[in-house]
C-alpha positions in Angstrom: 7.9 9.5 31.1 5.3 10.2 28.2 7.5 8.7 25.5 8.2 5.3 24.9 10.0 4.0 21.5 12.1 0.6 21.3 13.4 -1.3 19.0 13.0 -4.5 20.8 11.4 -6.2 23.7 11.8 -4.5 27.2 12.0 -5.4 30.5 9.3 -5.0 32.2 10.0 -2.5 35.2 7.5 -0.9 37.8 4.5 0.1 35.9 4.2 2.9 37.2 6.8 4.5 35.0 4.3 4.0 32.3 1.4 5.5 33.5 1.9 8.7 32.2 3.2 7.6 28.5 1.3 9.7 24.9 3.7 8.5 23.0 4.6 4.4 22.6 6.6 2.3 19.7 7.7 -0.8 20.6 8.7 -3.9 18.4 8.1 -7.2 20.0 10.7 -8.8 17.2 8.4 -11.8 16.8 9.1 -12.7 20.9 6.2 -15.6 21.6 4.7 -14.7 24.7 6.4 -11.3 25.4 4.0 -9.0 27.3 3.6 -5.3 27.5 4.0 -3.0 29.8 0.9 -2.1 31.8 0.1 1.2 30.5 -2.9 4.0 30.7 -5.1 4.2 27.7 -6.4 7.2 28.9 -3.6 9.0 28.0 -1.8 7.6 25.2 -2.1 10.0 21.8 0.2 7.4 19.3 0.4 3.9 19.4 2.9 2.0 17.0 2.8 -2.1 17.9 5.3 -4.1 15.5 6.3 -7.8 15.7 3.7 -9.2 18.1 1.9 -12.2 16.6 -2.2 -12.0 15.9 -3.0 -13.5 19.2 -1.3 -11.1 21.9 -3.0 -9.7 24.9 -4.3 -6.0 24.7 -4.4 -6.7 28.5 -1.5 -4.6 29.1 -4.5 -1.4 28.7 -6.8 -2.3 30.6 -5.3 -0.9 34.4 -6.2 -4.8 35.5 -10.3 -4.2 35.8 -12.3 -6.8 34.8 -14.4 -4.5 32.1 -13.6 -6.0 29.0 -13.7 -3.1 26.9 -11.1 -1.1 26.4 -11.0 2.8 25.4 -8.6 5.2 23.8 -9.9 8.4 24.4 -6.9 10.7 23.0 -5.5 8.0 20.8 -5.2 9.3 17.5 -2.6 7.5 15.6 -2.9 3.6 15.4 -0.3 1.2 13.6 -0.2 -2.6 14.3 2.0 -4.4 12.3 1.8 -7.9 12.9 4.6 -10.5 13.6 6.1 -11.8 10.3 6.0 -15.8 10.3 2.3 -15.9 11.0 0.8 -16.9 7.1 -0.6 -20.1 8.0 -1.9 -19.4 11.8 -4.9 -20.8 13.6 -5.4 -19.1 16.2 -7.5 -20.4 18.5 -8.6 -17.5 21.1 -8.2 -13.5 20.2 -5.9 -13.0 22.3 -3.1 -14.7 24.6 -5.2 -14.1 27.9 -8.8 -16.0 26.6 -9.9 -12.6 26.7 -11.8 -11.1 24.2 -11.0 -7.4 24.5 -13.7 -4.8 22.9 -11.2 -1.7 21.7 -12.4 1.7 21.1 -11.0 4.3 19.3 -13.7 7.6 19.2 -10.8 10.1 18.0 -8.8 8.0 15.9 -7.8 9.9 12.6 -4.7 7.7 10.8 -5.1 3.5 11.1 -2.3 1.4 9.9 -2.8 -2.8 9.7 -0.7 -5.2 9.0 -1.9 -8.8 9.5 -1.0 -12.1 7.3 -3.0 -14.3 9.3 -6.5 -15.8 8.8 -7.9 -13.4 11.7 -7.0 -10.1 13.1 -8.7 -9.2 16.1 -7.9 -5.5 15.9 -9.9 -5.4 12.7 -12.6 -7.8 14.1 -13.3 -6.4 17.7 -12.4 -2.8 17.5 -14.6 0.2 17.2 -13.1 3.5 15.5 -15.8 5.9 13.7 -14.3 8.0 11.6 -10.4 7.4 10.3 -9.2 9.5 8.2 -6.5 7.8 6.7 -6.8 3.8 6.7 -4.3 1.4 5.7 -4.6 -2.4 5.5 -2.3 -4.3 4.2 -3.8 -8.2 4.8 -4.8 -12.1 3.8 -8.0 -12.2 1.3 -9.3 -14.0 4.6 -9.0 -10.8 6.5 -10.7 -8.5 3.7 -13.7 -10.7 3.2 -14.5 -10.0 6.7 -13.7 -5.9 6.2 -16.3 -6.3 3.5 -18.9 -6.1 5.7 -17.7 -3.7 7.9 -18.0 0.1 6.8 -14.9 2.4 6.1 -16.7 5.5 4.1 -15.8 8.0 6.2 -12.2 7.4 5.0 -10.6 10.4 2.8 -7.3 7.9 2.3 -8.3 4.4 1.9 -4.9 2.2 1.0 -5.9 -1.8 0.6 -2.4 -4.3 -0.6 -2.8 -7.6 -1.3 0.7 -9.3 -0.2 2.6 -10.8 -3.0 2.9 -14.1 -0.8 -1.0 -15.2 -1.4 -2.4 -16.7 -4.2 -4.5 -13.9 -5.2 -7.2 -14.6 -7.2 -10.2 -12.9 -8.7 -12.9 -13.3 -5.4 -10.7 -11.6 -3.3 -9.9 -8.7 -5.9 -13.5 -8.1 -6.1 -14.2 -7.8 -2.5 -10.8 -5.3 -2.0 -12.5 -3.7 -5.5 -15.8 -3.6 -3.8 -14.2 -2.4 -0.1 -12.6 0.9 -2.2 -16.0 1.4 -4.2 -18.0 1.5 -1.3 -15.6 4.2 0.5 -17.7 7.2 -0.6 -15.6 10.0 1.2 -13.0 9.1 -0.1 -10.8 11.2 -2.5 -7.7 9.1 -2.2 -8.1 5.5 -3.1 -5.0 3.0 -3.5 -4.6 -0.4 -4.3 -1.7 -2.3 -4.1 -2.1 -6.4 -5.4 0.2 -8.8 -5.6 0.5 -12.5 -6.4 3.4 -14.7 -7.4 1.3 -16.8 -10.2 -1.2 -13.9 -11.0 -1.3 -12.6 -14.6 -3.0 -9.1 -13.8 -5.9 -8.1 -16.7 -7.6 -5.2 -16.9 -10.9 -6.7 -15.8 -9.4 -7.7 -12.1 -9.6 -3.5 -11.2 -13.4 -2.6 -11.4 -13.0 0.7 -9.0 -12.5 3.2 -11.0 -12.1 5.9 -8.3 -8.5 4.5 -8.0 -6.0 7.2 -7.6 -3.0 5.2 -7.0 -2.3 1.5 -8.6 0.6 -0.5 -7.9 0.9 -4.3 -9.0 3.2 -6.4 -8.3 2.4 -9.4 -10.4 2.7 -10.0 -14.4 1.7 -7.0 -16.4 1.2 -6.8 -20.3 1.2 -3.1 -22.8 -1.9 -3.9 -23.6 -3.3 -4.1 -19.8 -0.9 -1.0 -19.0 -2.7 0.8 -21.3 -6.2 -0.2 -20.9 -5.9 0.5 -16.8 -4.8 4.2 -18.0 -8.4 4.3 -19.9 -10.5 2.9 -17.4 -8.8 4.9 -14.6 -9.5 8.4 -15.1 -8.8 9.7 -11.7 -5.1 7.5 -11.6 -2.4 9.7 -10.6 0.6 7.5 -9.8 1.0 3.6 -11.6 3.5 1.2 -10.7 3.8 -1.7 -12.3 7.1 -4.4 -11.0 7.0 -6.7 -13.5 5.9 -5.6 -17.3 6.3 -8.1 -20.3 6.9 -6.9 -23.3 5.5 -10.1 -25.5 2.6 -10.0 -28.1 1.2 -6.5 -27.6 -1.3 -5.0 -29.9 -1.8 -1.7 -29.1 0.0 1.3 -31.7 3.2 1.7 -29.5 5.5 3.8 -32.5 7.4 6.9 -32.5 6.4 9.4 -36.0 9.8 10.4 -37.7 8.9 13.8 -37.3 7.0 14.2 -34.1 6.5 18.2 -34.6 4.5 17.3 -37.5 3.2 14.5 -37.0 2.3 14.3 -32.9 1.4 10.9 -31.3 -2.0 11.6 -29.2 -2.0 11.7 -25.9 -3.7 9.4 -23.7 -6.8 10.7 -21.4 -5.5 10.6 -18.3 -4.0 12.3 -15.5 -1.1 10.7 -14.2 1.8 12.4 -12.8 4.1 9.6 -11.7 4.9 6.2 -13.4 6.9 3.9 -12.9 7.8 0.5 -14.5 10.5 -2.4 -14.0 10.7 -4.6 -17.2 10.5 -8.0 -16.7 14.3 -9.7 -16.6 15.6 -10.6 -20.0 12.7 -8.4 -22.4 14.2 -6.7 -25.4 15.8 -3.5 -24.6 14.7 -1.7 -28.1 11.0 -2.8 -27.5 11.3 -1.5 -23.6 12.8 1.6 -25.2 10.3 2.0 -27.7 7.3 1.4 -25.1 8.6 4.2 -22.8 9.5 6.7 -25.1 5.9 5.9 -26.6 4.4 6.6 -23.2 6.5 10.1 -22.3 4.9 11.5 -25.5 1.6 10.3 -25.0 1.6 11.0 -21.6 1.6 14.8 -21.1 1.1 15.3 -17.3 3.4 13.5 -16.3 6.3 15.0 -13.5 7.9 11.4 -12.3 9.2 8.8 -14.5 11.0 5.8 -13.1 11.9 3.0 -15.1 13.9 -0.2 -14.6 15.6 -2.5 -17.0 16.6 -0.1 -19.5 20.4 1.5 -20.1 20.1 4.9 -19.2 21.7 7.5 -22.0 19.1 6.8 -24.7 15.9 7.3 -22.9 17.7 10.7 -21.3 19.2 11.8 -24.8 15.1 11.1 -26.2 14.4 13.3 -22.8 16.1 16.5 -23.7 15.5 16.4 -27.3 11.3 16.3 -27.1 10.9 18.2 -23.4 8.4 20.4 -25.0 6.1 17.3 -25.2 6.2 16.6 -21.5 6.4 20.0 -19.9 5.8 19.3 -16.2 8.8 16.1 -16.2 10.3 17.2 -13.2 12.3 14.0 -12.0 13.0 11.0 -14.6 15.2 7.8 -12.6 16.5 5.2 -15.5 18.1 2.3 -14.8 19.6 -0.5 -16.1 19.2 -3.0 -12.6 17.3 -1.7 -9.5 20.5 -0.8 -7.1 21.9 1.1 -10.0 19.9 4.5 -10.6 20.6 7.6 -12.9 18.6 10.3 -11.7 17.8 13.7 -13.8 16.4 16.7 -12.6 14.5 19.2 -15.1 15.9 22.7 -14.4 
């Protein structure tokens, strides 16, 4: 047997069926006390772990030496994802055992982490040199600790902030510092959350960002001002944009062919935007048909509170001002898309 996926806690049979596995994926579906399989580290290429809470045992790797380190020498594909449930943990010990295993990963090339918990001891006791792709999704507890661990050999760095914690400006300056500090990195995403955050312009100081989602209160004016300060942005998404007190020019010329609104300096190719429940429908319609024709590189445009045949009728009159819109989704709810595809 060399491949293992389930969708749910197994029985444990002889392990020897096991020994010989490249492949695993197993969800523990949030099962307290549910133990893997002993398997051979040696051999395994992909690991997937989902629904197993912070404190399991990585004893189920370690062939039943005493050695306390444990290594991965073919493992090249990593992805923990945490048991859900586990916000406000204390966990007392690393692991289920007492043990505190030392993991290494010398070949590992894609790292995926999910942890809501005040500690994960993946992040904390595991050695992996140089990930390409890394992606964290975690408690501000958790980052603080990554920021003083190194991750600059990186080319994909993805950081999110769960929408669940109280996110507040410390810990988007040590996720801000994590990304700036990821020198070989040519992707850089950031995805922030917080249910009582009002996101500024000031709380994103990496401007190597190439993908920004937020999931929190958004203004125009912030929109707009993250567009400026984030020359390298390619794809935006903002869940919740207000439409209230805005300054910035948002207006449409009578006659755009002779009178063209500038475009903004940036190089975006995808945005996306959900209005806030309740906002205006004429300002939400003004503010996106404002940002198509300022917006030149654009080839995605998704957008979210809005009825659909006005924004598409504005779409095929001016397509000469947006000549790469390749896919445009409109909407009027979320579960109710129009989608148009250039031709």
């Amino acid at each position: 047997l060399e491949v293992l996926a389930s969708e749910h806690p197994i029985p444990v049979p002889h392990d020897r069926l096991f020994t010989q596995l490249k492949y695993v994926a197993i969800n523990g579906s949030n099962v307290r006390g549910y133990q893997l399989p002993q398997m051979c580290p040696e051999r395994i290429e992909h690991l997937d772990i989902e629904g197993f809470p912070a404190d399991f045992s990585w004893a189920a790797f370690s062939a039943g030496s005493g050695n306390q380190a444990i290594e991965f020498p073919k493992l090249k594909s990593l992805r923990v994802v945490y048991g859900k449930g586990y916000v406000n943990d204390k966990v007392a010990s690393p692991c289920l055992d007492g043990h505190s295993w030392a993991l290494r990963f010398p070949v590992l090339k894609d790292l995926t982490v999910s942890c809501l918990g005040s500690t994960c001891p993946l992040l904390e006791n595991a050695v992996y040199p140089e990930p390409e792709t890394v992606a964290i999704s975690a408690s501000p507890a958790i980052y603080r600790f990554l920021a003083t661990t190194a991750l600059s050999a990186a080319r994909r760095l993805t950081l999110s902030l769960p929408r669940q914690y109280d996110v507040d400006a410390s810990a988007l300056a040590v996720v801000n510092g994590i990304l700036s500090r990821a020198g070989a990195c040519k992707e850089r995403e950031l995805d922030v959350g917080g249910q009582a955050l009002y996101f500024t312009p000031e709380d994103i100081t990496c401007t190597g960002l190439t993908q920004l989602r937020v999931t929190a209160l958004v203004d125009v004016d912030t929109m707009l001002e993250l567009i400026s300060r984030l020359p390298r942005l390619a794809y935006l998404t903002l869940t919740d944009l207000i439409l209230d007190d805005f300054q910035s020019d948002i207006s449409i010329p009578e006659s755009v062919e002779h009178d063209p609104v500038p475009p903004l300096d940036t190089a975006i190719t995808r945005l996306s935007i959900t209005m806030r429940e309740l906002e205006s429908c004429m300002v939400a319609d003004l503010v996106v048909k404002c940002m198509l024709l300022r917006m030149p590189t654009l080839t995605d445009l998704e957008v979210v509170g809005l009825p659909e045949m006005p924004i598409m009728d504005f779409v095929d009159d001016y397509c000469q001002w947006y000549p790469h819109l390749a896919h445009v989704d409109i909407a009027l709810e979320a579960e109710d898309r129009y989608w148009y595809l250039s031709e």
